[in-house]
N, C-alpha and C positions, 0 to 999 in steps of 0.2 A: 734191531739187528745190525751187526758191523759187519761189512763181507772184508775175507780178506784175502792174503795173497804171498805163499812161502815162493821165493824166487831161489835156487840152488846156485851159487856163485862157484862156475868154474874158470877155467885157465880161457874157455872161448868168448864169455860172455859179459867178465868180471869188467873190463874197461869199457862197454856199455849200460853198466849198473844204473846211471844216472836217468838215463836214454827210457830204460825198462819202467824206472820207478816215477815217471814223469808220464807214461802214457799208461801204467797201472790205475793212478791218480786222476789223470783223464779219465778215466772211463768209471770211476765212483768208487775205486778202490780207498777204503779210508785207512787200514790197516797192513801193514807191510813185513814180511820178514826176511831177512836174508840170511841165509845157512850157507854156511863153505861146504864143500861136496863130499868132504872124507873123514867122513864119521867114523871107519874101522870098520867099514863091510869088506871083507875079503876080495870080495869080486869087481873095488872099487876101481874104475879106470885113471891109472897114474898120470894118462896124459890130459888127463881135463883137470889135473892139481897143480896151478900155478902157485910161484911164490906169492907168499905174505905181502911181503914189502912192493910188491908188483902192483896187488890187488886192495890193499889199503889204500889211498887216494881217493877208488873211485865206489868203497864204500862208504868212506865219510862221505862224501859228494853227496850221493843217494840217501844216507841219512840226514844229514840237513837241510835235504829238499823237500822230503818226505816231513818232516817239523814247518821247514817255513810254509807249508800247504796246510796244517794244522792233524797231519794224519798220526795215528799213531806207528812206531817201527820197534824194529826188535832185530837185533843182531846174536846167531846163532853157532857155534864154533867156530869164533874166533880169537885165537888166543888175548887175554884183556891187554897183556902189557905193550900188544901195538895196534890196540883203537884207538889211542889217544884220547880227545874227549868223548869220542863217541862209546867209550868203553860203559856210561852209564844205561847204555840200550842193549846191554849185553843180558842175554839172558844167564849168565850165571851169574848174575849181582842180582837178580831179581827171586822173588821167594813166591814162585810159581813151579807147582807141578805138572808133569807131561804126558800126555799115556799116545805112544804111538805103536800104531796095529800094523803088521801086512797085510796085502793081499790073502792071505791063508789061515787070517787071524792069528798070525804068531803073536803075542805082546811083544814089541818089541826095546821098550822101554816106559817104566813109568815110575813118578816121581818127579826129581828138582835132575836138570840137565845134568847139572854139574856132580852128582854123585856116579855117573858115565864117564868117567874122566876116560880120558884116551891116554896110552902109557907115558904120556909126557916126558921132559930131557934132562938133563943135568943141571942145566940150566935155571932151570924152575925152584930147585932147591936153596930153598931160603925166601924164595919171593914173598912179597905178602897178600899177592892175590894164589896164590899155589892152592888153599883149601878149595878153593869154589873154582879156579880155571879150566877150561875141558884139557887146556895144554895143548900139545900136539901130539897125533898119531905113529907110533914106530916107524910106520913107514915113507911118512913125510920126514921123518927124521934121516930116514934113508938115502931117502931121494935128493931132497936137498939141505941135510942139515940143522941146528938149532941155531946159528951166528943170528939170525934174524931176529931174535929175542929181547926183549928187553927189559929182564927182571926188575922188580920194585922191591928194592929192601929200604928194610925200617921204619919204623912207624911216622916219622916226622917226612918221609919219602911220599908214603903212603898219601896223607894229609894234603902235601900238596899236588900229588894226582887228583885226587879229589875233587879239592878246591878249585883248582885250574877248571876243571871238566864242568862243574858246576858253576863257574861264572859266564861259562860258552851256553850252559843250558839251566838257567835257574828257572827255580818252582817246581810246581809237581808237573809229573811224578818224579824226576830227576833227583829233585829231593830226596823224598820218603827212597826211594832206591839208595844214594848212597848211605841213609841215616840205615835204615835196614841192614845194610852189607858192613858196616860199623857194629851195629849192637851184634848182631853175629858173631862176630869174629872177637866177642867177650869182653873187649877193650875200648879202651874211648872212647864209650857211651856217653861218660862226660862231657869229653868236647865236643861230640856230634850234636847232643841235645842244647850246649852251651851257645855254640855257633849259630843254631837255628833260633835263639831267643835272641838272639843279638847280642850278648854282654862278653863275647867274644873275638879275637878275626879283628880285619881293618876296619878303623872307625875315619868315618869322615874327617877331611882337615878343619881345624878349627873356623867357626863364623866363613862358612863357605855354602855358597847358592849357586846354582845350577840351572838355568832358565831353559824350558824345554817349549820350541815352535814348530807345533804341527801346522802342518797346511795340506790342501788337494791342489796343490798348483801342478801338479801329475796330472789330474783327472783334466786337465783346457785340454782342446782340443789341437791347440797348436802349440801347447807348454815349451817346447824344444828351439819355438821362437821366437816366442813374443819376449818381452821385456819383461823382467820381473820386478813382479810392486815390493815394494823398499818398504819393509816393516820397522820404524824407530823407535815403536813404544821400550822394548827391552835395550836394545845398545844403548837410550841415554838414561836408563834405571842402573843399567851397569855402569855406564859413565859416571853416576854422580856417586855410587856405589864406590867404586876406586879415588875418586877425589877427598872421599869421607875415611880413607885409608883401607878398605876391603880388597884385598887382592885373589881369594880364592875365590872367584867368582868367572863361570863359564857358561857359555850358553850353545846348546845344541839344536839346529833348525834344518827342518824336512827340506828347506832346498838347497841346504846343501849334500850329506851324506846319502840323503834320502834320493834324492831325485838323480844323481848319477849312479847311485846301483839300479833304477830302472831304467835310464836311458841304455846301461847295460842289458839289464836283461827286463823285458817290459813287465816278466810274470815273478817278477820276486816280491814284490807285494799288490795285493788287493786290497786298494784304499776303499773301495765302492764297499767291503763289508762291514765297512763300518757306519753305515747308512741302514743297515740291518737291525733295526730294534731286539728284533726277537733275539740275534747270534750276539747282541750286545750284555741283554741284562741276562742273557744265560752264562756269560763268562763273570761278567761283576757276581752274579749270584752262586757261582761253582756249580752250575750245572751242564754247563756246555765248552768245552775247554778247545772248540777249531778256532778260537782265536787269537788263543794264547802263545803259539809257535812263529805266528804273524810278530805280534805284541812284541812278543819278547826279540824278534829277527829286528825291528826297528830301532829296539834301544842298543842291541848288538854292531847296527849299521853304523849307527851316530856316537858309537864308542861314549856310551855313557856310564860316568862313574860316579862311587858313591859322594852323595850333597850332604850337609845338617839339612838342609832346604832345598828343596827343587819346584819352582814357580811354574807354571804351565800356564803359557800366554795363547789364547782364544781369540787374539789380533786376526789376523788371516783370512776370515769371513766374514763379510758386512752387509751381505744381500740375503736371500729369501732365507726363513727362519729353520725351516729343514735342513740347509748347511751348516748353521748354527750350531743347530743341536747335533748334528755327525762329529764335526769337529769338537765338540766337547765328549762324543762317543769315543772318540781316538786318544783325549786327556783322558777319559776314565779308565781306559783300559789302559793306560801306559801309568796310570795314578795306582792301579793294584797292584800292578806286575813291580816297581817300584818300591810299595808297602813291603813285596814279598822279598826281596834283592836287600834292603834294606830297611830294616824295619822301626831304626832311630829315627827316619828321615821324620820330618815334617813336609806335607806337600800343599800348596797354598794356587789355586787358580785365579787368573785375572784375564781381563783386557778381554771380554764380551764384548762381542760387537750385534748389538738387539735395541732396535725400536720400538717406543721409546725408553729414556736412562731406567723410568721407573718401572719398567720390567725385569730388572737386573738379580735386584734381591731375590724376587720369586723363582728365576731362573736358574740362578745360584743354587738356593737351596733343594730344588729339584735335584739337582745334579749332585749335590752332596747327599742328598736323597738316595739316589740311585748308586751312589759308590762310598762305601765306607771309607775307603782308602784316603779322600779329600781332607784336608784337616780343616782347612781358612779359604776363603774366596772374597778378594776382594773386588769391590765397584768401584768402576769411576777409573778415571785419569789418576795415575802415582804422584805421591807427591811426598809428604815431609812424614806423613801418617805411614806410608808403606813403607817406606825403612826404620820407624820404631816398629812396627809389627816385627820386621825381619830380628831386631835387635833386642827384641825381650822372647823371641823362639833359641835365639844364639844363646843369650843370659839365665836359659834354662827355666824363664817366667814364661810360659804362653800363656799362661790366664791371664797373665794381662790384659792380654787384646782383647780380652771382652767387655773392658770399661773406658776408652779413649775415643773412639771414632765407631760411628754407623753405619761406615762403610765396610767394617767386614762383620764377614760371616765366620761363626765358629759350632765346634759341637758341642751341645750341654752336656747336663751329667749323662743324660740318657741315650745320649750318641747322635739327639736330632738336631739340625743346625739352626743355629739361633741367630736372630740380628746384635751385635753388639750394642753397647750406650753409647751417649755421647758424654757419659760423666770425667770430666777434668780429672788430671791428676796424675795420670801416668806417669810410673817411677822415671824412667828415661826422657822426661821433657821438663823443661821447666819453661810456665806461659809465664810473658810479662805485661806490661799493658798494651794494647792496640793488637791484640793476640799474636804477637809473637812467639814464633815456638823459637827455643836455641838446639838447635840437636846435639847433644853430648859429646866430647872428646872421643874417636874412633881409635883406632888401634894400632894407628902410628903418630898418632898428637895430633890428625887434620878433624877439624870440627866445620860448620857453617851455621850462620844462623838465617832462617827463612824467616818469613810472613804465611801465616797460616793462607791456604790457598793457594800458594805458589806450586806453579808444575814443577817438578824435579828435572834436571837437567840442562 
């Protein structure tokens, strides 16, 4: 059972929205709604009906707090064209019916909200949220007008409300809500189902990696001032990356974006839940989705965008094996949420820090185990091997990497991950004698040639 909790947003209460849904949330509230006050009862009181544009701030606010706590929320007459992203919580994008009673048992409404439409404005005409809108009430019209409005025309309009709204909140349900509110509306079922398979929408920049470092350098006790440890495995994988001519290449790390939105606010994420086995493999598994609002708020924070590649570096923890495995709880959830955002990506884990080496494999494969979303995992220190792997995912070969090096890991046909060979050969090397590998011309004429075994960098 979910308990939950309709809060009525008037003119008194509306710019503590945040305040309300923050100690709702305290207290075990998982589910939230917030309804504006002037549904068109007659007897409604004019002075608790503040403007829109007054009251919009502080329920975006309230809605996004309400996500990054992993709660469910639901936004209730408010006109969509100024929720902004939040317009996807709105219950008339949503394909749910209502049956509300009074006191005397009148019905007072049942069915989908939005067939209750309120007499709505001038305004409204032509929008392309107008079929499903509640709109506004005559009398708010009265009172103060429609200027506050801000219709959506056109269907290429439309799209990129959408789209926008859904890059602020991707996955489900956010999803399936705007794919829904699309087929609906008879049209563009095409590009809604098009865009969700990927062959769609912005594709990654060409031979482009994106290194993602989680860490709990949040969770020391005196994080705010001790000295931070200096992680170099990924800047000099990037460095030898860009000298080999790769330039779309970025990497995003918890201590940066990450750790100054909590010294802002300390409850904007709960890194300890990811220390949770059980809240772990129920989100990898689709069964438990409070961590998903987290998940996706951190890839949000660290403004991550789409990679062909995105590497997730397991550098960060080197002591007892419980942190080990949390912080690769924090790559696997940011390894689905990822699959779901983008679903060309290839996503390759490295830089295990587990005694000893030859634990690595086993450990690996666990965790590709537990997350489907993983594609590769490599062992071991980087070196001339981990940028042919990168450069036969780029060249559209990934099978390859299952026959040059032992050091990674891939999925068979049957999706369980497999140790690679060590059989020679690989299109992209050519060995000479004394195993020299040459690594190929990159993609601005800079080549290098290593000695097998050489560190990168």
């Amino acid at each position: 059972m979910v308990l939950g909790a309709t809060t009525v947003v008037t003119a008194r209460n509306a710019l503590r929205l945040p305040k309300i849904a923050e100690m709702l949330l305290d207290e075990g509230i998982r589910s939230l709604r917030f309804k504006h006050c002037f549904e068109g009862g007659e007897g409604a009181d004019l002075a608790l009906v503040g403007r829109y544009t007054e009251q919009m701030p502080a329920v975006r606010e309230a809605v996004r707090l309400a996500r990054r706590r992993g709660a469910g929320v639901q936004v209730t007459h408010f006109p969509l064209c100024m929720l902004d992203d939040e317009l996807l919580f709105a219950s008339d994008l949503m394909d749910e019916s209502v049956l509300s009673i009074d006191r005397d048992g009148t019905v007072l409404m049942e069915g989908r909200v939005s067939n209750y439409r309120r007499a709505g404005a001038t305004a409204c005409d032509g929008c392309a949220f107008a079929q499903v809108c509640t709109r506004l009430d005559h009398r708010y019209v009265a009172a103060h007008g429609e200027s506050e409005l801000r219709p959506v025309h056109g269907e290429g309009a439309l799209l990129r409300v959408l789209d926008r709204a859904q890059r602020r909140y991707p996955g489900e349900p956010c999803r399936g809500t705007a794919k829904k509110f699309l087929a609906a509306r008879g049209s563009l079922q095409g590009a809604a189902s098009t865009q969700e398979e990927g062959t769609s929408g912005p594709t990654a920049p060409p031979n482009s990696i994106g290194f993602i470092s989680p860490t709990f350098r949040a969770l020391e006790v005196n994080w705010q001032h001790d000295y931070e440890m200096v992680k170099l495995g990924v800047p000099t994988l990037m460095g030898h990356l860009y000298r080999l001519g790769y330039r779309n290449v970025r990497q995003w790390d918890f201590d940066a974006q990450v750790c100054e939105a909590l010294a802002e606010d300390s409850s904007a994420f709960d890194l300890r839940a990811y220390f949770d086995g059980a809240r772990v493999k129920g989100f990898l598994d689709g069964t438990d989705d409070s961590l998903r609002a987290q998940t996706e708020g951190l890839l949000d924070v660290l403004g991550v965008e789409e990679m062909a590649i995105f590497g997730i570096s397991l550098s960060a923890v080197l002591d007892r094996i419980v942190n080990v495995m949390a912080l690769a709880a924090v790559g696997q959830c940011i390894a689905k949420v990822l699959k779901e955002r983008y679903p060309r990506c290839a996503v390759i884990f490295g830089g295990l820090q587990a005694s000893p080496d030859t634990t690595h494999r086993r450990l690996y494969a666990q965790i590709m185990t537990e997350c489907a979303a993983i594609d590769f995992a490599f062992c071991g220190h980087v070196n001339t091997d981990t940028i042919l792997m990168f450069r036969n995912i780029w060249e559209g070969h990934p099978e390859k990497n299952r026959g040059f090096t032992s050091r990674i890991l891939y999925r068979g046909d049957g999706g369980a991950p497999q140790v690679a060979t060590d059989a020679p050969g690989a299109s992209s090397t050519s060995r000479g004698p004394a195993g020299v590998v040459r690594v190929e011309e990159g993609p601005r004429g800079a080549h290098q040639v290593r000695r097998r075994g050489d560190g990168v960098g």
